[in-house]
C-alpha positions in Angstrom: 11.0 -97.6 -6.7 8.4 -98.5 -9.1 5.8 -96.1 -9.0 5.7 -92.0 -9.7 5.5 -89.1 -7.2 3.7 -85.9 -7.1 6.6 -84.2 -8.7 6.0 -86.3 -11.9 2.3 -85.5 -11.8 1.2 -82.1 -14.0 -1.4 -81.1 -11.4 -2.3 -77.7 -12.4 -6.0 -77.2 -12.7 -6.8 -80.8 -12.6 -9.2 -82.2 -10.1 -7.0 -84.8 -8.2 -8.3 -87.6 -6.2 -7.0 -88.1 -3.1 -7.2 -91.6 -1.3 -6.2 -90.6 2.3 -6.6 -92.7 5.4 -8.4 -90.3 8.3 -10.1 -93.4 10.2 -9.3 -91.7 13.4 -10.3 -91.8 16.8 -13.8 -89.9 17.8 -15.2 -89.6 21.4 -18.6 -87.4 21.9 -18.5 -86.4 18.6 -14.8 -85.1 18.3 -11.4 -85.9 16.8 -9.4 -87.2 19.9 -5.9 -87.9 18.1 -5.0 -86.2 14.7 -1.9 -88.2 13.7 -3.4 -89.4 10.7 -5.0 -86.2 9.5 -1.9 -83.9 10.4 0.4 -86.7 8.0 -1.6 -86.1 4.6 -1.4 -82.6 4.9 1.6 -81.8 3.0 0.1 -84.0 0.2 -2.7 -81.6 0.3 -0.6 -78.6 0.9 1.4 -79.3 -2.1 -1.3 -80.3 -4.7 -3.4 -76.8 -3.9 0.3 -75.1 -4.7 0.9 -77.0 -7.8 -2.9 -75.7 -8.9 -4.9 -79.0 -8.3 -8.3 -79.5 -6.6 -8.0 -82.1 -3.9 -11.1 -84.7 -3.7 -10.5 -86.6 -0.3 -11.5 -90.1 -0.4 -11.2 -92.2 2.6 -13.0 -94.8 5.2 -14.3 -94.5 8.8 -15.0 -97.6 10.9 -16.4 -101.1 9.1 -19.9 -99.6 7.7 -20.0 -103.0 5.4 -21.5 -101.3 2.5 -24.4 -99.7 4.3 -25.0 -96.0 5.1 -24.2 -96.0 9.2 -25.3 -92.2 10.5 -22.3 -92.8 13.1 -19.6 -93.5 10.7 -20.1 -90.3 9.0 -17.0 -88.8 7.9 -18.5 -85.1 8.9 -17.4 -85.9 11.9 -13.9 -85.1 10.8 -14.7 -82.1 9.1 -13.3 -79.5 12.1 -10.0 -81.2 12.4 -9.3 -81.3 8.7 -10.2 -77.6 8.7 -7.7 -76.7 11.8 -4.9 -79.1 9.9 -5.5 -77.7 6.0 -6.0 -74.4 7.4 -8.4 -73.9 4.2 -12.2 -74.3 3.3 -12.7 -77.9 3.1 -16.2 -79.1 2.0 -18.0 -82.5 2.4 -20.2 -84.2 0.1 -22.0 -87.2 1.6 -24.7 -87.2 -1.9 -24.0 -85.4 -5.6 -20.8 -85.9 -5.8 -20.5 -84.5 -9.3 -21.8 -81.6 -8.7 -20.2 -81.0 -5.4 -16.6 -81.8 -8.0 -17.7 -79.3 -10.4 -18.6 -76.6 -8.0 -15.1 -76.8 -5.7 -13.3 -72.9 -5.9 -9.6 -72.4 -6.2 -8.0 -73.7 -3.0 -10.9 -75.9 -1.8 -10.7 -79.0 -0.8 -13.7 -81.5 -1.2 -14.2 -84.3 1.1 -16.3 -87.2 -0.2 -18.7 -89.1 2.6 -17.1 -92.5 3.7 -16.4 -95.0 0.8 -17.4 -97.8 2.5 -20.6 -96.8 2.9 -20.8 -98.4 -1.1 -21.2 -102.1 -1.6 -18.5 -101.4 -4.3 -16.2 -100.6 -2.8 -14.7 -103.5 -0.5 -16.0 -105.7 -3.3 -13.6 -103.5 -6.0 -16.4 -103.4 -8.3 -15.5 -101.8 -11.4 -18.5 -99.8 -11.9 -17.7 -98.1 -8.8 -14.2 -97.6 -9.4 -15.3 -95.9 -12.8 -17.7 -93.8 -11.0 -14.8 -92.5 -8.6 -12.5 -92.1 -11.9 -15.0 -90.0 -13.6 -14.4 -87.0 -10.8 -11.1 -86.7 -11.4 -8.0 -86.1 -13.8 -5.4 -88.1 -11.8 -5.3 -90.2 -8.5 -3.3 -90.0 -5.5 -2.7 -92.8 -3.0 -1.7 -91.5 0.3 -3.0 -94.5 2.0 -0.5 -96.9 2.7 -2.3 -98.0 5.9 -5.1 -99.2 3.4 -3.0 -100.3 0.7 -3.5 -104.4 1.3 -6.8 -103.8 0.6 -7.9 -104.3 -2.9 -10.8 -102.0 -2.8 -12.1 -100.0 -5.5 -10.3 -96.7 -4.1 -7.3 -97.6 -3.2 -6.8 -100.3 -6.2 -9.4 -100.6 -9.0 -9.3 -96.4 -9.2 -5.1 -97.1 -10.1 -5.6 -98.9 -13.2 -8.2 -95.9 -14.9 -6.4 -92.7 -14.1 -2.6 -91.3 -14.0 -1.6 -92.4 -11.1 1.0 -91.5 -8.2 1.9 -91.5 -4.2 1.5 -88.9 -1.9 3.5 -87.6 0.4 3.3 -89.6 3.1 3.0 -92.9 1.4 6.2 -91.7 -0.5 7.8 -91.1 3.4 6.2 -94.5 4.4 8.0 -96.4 1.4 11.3 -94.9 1.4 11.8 -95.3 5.2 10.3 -99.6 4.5 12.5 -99.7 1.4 15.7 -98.3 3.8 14.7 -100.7 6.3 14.5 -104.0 4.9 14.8 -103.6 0.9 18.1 -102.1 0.5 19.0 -101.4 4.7 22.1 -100.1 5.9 24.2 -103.2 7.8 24.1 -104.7 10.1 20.0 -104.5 10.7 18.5 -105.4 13.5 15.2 -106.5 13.9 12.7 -106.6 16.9 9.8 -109.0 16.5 7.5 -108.9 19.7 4.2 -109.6 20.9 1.7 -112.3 22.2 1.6 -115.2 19.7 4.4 -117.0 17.6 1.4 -118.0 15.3 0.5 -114.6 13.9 3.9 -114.1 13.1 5.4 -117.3 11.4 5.2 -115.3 7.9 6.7 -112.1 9.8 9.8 -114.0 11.2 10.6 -116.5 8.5 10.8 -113.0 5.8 13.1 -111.2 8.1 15.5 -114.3 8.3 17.9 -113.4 5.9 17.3 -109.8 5.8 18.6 -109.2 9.0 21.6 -109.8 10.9 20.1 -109.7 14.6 16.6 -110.9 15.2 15.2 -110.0 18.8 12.1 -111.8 20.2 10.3 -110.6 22.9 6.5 -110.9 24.7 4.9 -113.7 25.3 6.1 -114.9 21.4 9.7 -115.3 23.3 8.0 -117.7 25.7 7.3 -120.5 23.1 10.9 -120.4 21.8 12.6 -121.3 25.6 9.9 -123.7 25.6 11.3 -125.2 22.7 14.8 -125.5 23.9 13.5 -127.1 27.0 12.9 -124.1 29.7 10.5 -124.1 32.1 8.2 -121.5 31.7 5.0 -122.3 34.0 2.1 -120.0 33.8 3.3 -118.1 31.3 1.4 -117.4 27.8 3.0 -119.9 24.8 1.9 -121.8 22.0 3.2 -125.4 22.9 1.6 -126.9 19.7 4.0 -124.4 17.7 7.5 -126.0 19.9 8.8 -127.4 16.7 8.0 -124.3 14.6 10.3 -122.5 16.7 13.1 -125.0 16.7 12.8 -124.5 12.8 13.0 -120.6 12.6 16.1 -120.8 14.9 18.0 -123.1 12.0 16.7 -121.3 9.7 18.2 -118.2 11.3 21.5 -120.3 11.8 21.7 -121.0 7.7 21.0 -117.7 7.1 23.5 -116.1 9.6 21.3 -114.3 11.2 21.6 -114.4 15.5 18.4 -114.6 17.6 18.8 -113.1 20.8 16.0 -114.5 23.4 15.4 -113.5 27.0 18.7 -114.6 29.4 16.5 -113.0 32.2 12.7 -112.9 32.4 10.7 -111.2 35.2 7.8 -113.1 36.5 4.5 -112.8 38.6 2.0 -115.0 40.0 -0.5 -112.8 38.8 -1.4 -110.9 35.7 -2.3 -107.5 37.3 -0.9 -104.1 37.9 2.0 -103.7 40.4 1.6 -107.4 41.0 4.7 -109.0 43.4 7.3 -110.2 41.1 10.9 -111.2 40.8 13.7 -111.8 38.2 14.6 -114.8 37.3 17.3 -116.5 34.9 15.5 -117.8 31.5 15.6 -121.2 32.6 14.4 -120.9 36.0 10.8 -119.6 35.8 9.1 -120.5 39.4 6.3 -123.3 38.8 3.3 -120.7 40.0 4.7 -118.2 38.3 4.2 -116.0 34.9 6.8 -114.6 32.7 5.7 -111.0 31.9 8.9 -109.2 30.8 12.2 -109.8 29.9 14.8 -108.8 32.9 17.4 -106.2 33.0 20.6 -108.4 31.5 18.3 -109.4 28.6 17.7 -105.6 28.2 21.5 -104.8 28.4 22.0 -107.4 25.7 19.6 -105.6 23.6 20.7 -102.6 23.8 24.5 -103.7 23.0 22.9 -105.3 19.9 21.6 -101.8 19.2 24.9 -99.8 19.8 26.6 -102.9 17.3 23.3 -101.8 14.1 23.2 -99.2 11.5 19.4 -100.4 10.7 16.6 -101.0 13.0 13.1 -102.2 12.5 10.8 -102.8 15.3 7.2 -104.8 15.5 5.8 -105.3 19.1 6.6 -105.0 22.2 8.8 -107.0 24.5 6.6 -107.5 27.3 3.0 -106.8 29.0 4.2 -103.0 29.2 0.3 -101.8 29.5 0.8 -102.7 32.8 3.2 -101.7 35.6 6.0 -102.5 36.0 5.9 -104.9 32.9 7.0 -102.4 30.4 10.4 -101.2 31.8 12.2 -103.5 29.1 10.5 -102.8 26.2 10.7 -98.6 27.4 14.6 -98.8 28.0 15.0 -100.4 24.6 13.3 -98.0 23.0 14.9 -94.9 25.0 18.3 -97.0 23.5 17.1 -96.9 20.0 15.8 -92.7 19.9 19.2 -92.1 21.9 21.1 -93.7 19.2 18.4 -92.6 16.4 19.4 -88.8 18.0 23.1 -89.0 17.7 22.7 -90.5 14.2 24.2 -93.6 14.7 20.8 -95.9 13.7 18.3 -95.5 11.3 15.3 -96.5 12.7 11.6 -97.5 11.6 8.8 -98.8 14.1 5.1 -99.7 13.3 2.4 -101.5 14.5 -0.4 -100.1 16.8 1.2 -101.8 20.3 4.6 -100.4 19.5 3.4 -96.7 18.8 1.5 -97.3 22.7 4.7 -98.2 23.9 6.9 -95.7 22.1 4.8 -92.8 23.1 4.9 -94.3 26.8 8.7 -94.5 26.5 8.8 -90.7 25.2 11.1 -92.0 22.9 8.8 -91.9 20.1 9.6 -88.6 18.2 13.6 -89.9 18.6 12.7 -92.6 16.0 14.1 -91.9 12.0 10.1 -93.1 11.2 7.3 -94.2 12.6 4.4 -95.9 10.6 1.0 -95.9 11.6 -0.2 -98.1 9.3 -0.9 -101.6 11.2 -1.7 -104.6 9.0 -0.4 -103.0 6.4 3.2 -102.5 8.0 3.4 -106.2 8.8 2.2 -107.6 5.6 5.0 -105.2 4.2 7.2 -106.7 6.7 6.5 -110.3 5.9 7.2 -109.7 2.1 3.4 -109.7 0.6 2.6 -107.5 -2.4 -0.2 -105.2 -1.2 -2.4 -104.5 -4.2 -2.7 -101.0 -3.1 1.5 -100.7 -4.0 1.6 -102.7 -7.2 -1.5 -100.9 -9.1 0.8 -98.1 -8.4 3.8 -99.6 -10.0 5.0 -98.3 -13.9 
């Protein structure tokens, strides 16, 4: 890997910049899910042991450049406290002086950066003005890293620069996973549309040896090979797009496994009546809106046959009952494995995490990201200019 870690870093009384991602949930004025807070505080931890100041610079909602009272990042403040389990201060104005007052293990948050025109633009003058509080930057925000914003990419190019801690974690378990996997890999691709994953799929060809497609994406490739699907969700105008990936996949010696067995509703609604059906006998008033117990079995075998796993959307509507049982006893498959340490296994992508924490299988999993578009522009092979400004 290309770029340096805190251990190469001399942080001892240098003010360090920080680039974090804490764009968490908030309800009535409260933190309701810490994930992303609780993973950069080992960066922090480690920096304040090492001697360094920690500046926190992050983003909260889609401000646009403007000042937006509710996208405050005070509102964080308590939760970073109960994490850091030290004094952290915020600075929404005076940055400078707020920098050069901060005590010996403090930690200094700075008011949301994209409340600066500056900084979604990657203005240079702002990415100067961020430079100029600090001795050396930090990206621990690989959920922000495909963004070329002044703080987590113009900021790179002015100071010594490194990774934190859990963008290190993040890399190293992506690198395992598709860059230099252990083999055979298997892949899981789900979700609704084909279309927002043609990139995703055509990457992972010949990368992996198994290539599982589930959701309502599965539904446009039996279309292609002629099944009858009905009412179900596909992208008919994307047939021959389909047809393509799978001899691609055949070139590249990589298998695709499709539903054998689907389960299907007339209606798209909780506990609705439904019934299991072969792939290629989906009722003509029906939906498909899961894939059926022998396709699950199949899965699973495919599973038990990896060393490598990598998983990107769920393979069915499992938000709503009964319609996630195949995507839940995949994933129980996968930690079980994960647990007995005969897979490796990395998950992202902000349905999977839903259904991976509604499996309970979630904490089974060798790593999971939480880093959305930035996990599947990783996945489909794009250089995020967060990574390369990084890269010696």
């Amino acid at each position: 890997m290309g770029w340096k870690t805190l251990d190469d870093m001399d942080l001892s009384g240098k003010r360090v910049l920080v680039r974090v991602d804490i764009n968490v949930p908030v309800q009535n004025g409260k933190v309701t899910d810490t994930t992303r807070i609780d993973r950069i505080v080992e960066t922090v931890t480690d920096i304040l042991k090492a001697g360094g100041k920690p500046i926190l610079m992050a983003h909260f909602g889609r401000p646009k450049g403007k000042v937006v009272p509710e996208m405050s990042l005070e509102v964080t403040l308590p939760a970073l406290k109960a994490a850091l389990g030290v004094p952290v201060r915020f600075a929404d104005v005076g940055w400078d002086a707020a920098v050069a007052t901060m005590g010996e293990g403090e930690v200094l948050l700075l008011e949301n950066m994209r409340f600066h025109p500056g900084e979604e633009a990657n203005d240079p003058e702002f990415a100067k003005e961020l430079a100029s509080l600090g001795d050396i930057y930090v990206n621990d925000a690989f959920s922000a890293a495909h963004r070329a914003h002044a703080s987590t990419e113009g900021i790179a190019h002015l100071l010594p620069s490194c990774v934190g801690r859990n963008m290190q974690e993040e890399l190293e378990a992506l690198e395992g996973a598709l860059g230099d996997p252990i083999r055979p890999v298997c892949a899981v691709v789900g979700g609704a549309k084909v279309s927002t994953k043609i990139t995703l799929l055509s990457n992972l060809l010949d990368k992996v040896d198994h290539l599982v497609i589930g959701g309502g994406m599965a539904n446009t490739f039996l279309l292609a090979q002629g099944h009858e699907i009905a009412q179900s969700l596909a992208e008919a105008d994307l047939t021959d797009t389909a047809l393509e990936i799978m001899a691609k996949a055949k070139d590249c010696g990589c298998q695709i496994h499709l539903p054998i067995d689907v389960v299907v509703a007339e209606e798209f609604k909780a506990r609705a009546p439904h019934g299991i059906y072969a792939a290629n006998e989906c009722p003509s008033e029906g939906m498909i809106l899961d894939a059926g117990p022998k396709t699950v079995a199949n899965i699973c075998e495919v599973f038990k046959q990896s060393e490598t796993l990598i998983w990107n959307g769920p393979l069915g509507a499992f938000e709503i009952e009964p319609f996630g049982a195949a995507t839940f006893a995949a994933a129980r498959q996968a930690g079980a494995l994960t647990d007995k340490g005969e897979l490796i296994s990395v998950a992202g992508g902000g349905d999977t995490v839903s259904a991976l924490n509604m499996a309970q299988a979630i904490h089974q999993f060798t790593y999971i990201s939480t880093a959305g578009g930035a996990f599947l522009e990783w996945m489909e092979g794009k250089v995020l200019p967060g990574i390369a400004a990084l890269e010696s």
